[in-house]
N, C-alpha and C positions, 0 to 999 in steps of 0.2 A: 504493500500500500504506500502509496507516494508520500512523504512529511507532513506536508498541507492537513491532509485527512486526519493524519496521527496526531498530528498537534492541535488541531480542532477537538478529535472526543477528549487528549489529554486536559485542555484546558477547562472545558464544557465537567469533566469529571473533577475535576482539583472544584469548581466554584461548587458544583452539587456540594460535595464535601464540608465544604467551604462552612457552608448558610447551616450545615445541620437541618433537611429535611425533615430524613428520619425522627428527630424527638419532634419534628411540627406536627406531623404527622400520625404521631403517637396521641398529644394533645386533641389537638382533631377528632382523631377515631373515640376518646372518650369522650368530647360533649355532643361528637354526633349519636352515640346511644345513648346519653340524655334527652334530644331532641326527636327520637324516630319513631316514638310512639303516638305523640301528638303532631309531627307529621304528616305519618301513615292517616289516621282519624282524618284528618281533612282532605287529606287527597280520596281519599274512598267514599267521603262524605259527594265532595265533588263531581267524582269518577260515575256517581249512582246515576247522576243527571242524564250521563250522556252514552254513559254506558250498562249494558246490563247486568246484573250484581254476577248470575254468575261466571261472565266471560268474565271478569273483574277477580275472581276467588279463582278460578283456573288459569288465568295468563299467571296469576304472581304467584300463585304455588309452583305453577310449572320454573320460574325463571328462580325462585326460592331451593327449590329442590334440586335441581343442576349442577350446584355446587355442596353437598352433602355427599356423604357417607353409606350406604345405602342404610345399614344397620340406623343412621340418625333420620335418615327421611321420613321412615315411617312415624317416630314419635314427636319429631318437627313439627309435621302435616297436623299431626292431630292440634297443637299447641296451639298455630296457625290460625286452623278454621274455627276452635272457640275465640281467639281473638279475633278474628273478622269477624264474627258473630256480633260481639261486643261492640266493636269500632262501629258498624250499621246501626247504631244509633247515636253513634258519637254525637254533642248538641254542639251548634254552631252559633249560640244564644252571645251577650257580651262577657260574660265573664270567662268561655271557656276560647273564646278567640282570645282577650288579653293572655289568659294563661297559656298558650299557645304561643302567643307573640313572647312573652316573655322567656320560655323555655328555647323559643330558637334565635333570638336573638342573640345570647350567650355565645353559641356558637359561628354569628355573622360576626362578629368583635370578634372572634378570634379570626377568622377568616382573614377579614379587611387587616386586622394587624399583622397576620403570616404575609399576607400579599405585600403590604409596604416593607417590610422586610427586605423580600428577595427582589422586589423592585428600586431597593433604597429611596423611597421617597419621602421629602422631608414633612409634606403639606400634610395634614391632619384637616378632618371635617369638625364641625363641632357639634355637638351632641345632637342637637337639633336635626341638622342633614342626617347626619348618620340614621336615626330615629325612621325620619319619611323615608330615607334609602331603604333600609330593609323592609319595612312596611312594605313599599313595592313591591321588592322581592320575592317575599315570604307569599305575597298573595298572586305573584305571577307564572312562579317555579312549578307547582303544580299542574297548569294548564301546559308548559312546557313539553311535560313526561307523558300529559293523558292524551295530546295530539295526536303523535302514531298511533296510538289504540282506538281511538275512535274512526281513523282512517283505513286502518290494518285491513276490513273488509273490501274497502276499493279497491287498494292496490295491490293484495295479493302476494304475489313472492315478492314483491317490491317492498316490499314492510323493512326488511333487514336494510334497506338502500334510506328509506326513510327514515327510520328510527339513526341512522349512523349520522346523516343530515340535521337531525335535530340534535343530535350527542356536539356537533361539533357545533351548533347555535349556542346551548348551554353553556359550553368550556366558552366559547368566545366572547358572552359578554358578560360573564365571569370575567374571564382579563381585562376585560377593556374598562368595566366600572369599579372593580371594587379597589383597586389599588385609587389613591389619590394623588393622581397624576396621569399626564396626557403618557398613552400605551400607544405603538404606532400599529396603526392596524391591520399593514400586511404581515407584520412580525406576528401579531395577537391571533392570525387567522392560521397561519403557519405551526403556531404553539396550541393552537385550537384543535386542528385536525393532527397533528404530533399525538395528542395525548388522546384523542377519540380512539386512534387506530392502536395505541400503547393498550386502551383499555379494553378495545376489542380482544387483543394478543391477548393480554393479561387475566381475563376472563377465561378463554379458553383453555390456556395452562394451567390456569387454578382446578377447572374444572374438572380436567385431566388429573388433575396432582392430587387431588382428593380423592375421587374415586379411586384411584390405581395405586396410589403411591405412599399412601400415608399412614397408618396405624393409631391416629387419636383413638378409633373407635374401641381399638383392644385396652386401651388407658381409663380412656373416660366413659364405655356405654353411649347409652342413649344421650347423653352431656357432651358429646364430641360436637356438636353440633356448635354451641356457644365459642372457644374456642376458635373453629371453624370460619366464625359469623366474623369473629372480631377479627380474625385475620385478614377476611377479606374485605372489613370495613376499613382497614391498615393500607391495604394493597392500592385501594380506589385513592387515597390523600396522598399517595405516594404517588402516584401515577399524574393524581393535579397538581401535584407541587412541582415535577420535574418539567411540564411543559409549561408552570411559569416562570420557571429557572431558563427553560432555552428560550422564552421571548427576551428574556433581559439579556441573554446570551449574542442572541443577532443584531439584537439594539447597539449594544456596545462591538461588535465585529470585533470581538477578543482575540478570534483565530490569525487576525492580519498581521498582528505585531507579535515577534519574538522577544525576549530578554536577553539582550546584549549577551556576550560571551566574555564575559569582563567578571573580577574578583566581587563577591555581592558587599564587601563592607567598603569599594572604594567606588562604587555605585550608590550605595546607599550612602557616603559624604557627598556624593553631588548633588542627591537629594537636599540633604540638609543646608548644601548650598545654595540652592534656590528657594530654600522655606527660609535661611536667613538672610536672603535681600527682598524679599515682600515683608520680611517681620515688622518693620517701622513703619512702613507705607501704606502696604495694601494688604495685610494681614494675614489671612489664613488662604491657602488654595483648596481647591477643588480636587479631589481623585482621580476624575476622569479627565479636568484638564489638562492635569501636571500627565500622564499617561499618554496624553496627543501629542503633549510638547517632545515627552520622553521617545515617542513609538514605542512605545513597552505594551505589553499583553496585562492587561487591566489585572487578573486573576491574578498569575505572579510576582507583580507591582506591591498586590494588598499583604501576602505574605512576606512580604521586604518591611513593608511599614509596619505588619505586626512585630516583627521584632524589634524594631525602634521602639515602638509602645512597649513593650516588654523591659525594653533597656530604659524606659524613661524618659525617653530623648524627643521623641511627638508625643501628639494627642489624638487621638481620631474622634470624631465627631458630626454625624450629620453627614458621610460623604467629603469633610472637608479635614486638612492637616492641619495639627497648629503646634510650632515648639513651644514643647514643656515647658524650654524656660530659654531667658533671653541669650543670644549668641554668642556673648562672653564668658558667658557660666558653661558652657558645653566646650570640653576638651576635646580634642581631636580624636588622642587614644579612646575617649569611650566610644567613637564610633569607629575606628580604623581594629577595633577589638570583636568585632562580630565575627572576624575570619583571621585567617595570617596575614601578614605584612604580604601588599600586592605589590606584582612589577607594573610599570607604568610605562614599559618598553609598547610602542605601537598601538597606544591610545588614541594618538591625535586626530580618528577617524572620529572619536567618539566623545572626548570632553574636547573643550576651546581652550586654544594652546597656555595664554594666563592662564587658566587653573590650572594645567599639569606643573608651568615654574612655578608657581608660588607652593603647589605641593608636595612636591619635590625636594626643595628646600626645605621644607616645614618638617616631614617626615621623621628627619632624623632624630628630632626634637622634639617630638609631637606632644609630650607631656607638658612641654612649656607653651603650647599655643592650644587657643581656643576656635572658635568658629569663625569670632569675628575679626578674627586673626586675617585669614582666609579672605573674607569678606573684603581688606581695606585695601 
């Protein structure tokens, strides 16, 4: 495989890594089974209108039971259908709609704060918005899911082409709203159908992996199921977390710029030398601009700056750098100490010729000179 490619999933893997999915993911999967009971209730509520109860109790058992055990299917079903029992008369009066808003709203605050995250966006709504945002939401989402079923009858084998159509409407304006900030939306359409056809895969191999592959049932009995459930409510946050990861992925074209082939502690002083001629002026930079300036790979860039934050030497915040402390107080050696003493032979492709004499010079002596040393 040609470099380009390699350095593309490399970098795309180091940022997953990076943001910590997995524990989002984990949070996720637990307030979504706080929320999916009162959920379920109102979509079935809904679903009765337009649909008939029991193609309603046979599509979701059917799509329910695909992913079990066989040993757990049967005592699933049974659990199932007294709970769709129940839910048919779920009341849609005002106190069980609040209680409802209230239980999944929980889990849109988590939502919209995973999504700013991995979007790094600095804008926050304020209660207010947020408030009417999910209200939308909460009352749109369901017609969303009952569309293909109530069409299922017209179009036939076409059901699967339509249902994937609307999987990738959902993931999309998912991306496009919930973070607080403009998402560009060939990238958000691109991370939309990424993660439809991820969950498509991802569906199937569970489905496979369970049935054939797995032994809960000899552990747990009829309780393999639970387990089972939670796993795959795991599998689905994990699968929308990574195609919000690859819109911010394309956004930034991370894969374009490499990390110089240069010593990382006498790269990371030119950093500091450019954070110490905005310190007095223009203050703090930006991540992604000091990145364009550098042509550095956005992803490998952050792990540079994390270890300055570690050595105490930046700040991060917000997307933007700021020294710790003024440029006189920072000694050379604590940052020429991240690695060995570099050679500075055939540099001059890559720092501007002043900086190599003055560091050059400085070098030998580095205990006695500071930042702003450098600087003057």
């Amino acid at each position: 495989m040609p470099k380009r490619p390699l350095f593309f999933f490399k970098t795309f893997l180091q940022k997953i890594l990076k943001d910590e999915i997995l524990v989002y993911a984990q949070g996720l999967s637990f307030n979504t089974i706080l929320t999916l009971i009162p959920l379920l209730g109102l979509i079935l509520s809904i679903a009765k209108v337009f649909i008939p109860q029991e193609k309603i109790i046979d599509e979701f058992l059917l799509q329910v039971t695909q992913y079990l055990t066989p040993e757990a299917t049967q005592k699933v079903t049974q659990v199932l259908i007294k709970l769709i029992k129940k839910l048919e008369t779920f009341p849609l009066g005002k106190f069980s709609v609040l209680f409802y808003f209230i239980m999944s709203v929980g889990l849109l605050f988590q939502i919209e704060d995973v999504l700013n995250k991995i979007f790094e966006s600095t804008k926050r709504r304020s209660f207010y918005q947020r408030l009417l945002f999910f209200w939308l939401c909460i009352t749109l989402t369901p017609f969303i899911f009952l569309v293909p079923f109530i069409f299922s009858s017209y179009v036939g084998k076409f059901f699967i082409f339509l249902n994937f159509l609307f999987m990738v409407l959902f993931f999309l304006l998912i991306y496009l709203f919930f973070p607080a900030k403009d998402v560009s939306k060939k990238e958000a359409l691109v991370g939309a159908v990424f993660s439809t056809c991820l969950w498509f895969t991802s569906s199937y191999l569970y489905s496979v992996y369970v049935k054939y592959a797995v032994s809960y049932s000899k552990i747990y009995g009829s309780l393999a199921a639970f387990p089972l459930f939670l796993l795959w409510i795991f599998l689905n946050w994990v699968v929308f977390l990574i195609g919000a990861e690859l819109i911010v992925f394309l956004e930034k074209r991370a894969w374009e710029s490499e990390t110089p082939n240069i010593p990382r502690n006498l790269f990371a002083l030119f950093v500091m030398y450019l954070l110490g001629e905005k310190f007095y002026s223009e203050g703090p930079i930006e991540v992604y601009t000091l990145c364009q300036r550098l042509k550095i790979c956005p992803i490998e860039f952050e792990t540079l700056l994390q270890q300055l934050e570690n050595q105490g030497l930046v700040v991060l915040k917000e997307g933007k750098i700021y020294l710790a402390k003024a440029p006189e107080k920072i000694s050379l050696l604590e940052i020429l100490t991240l690695e060995n003493r570099p050679d500075l032979k055939d540099l001059s492709k890559v720092f501007p010729e002043d900086f190599i004499k003055k560091l050059s010079f400085m070098m030998d002596q580095t205990s006695k000179f500071t930042l702003k040393d450098l600087l003057n």
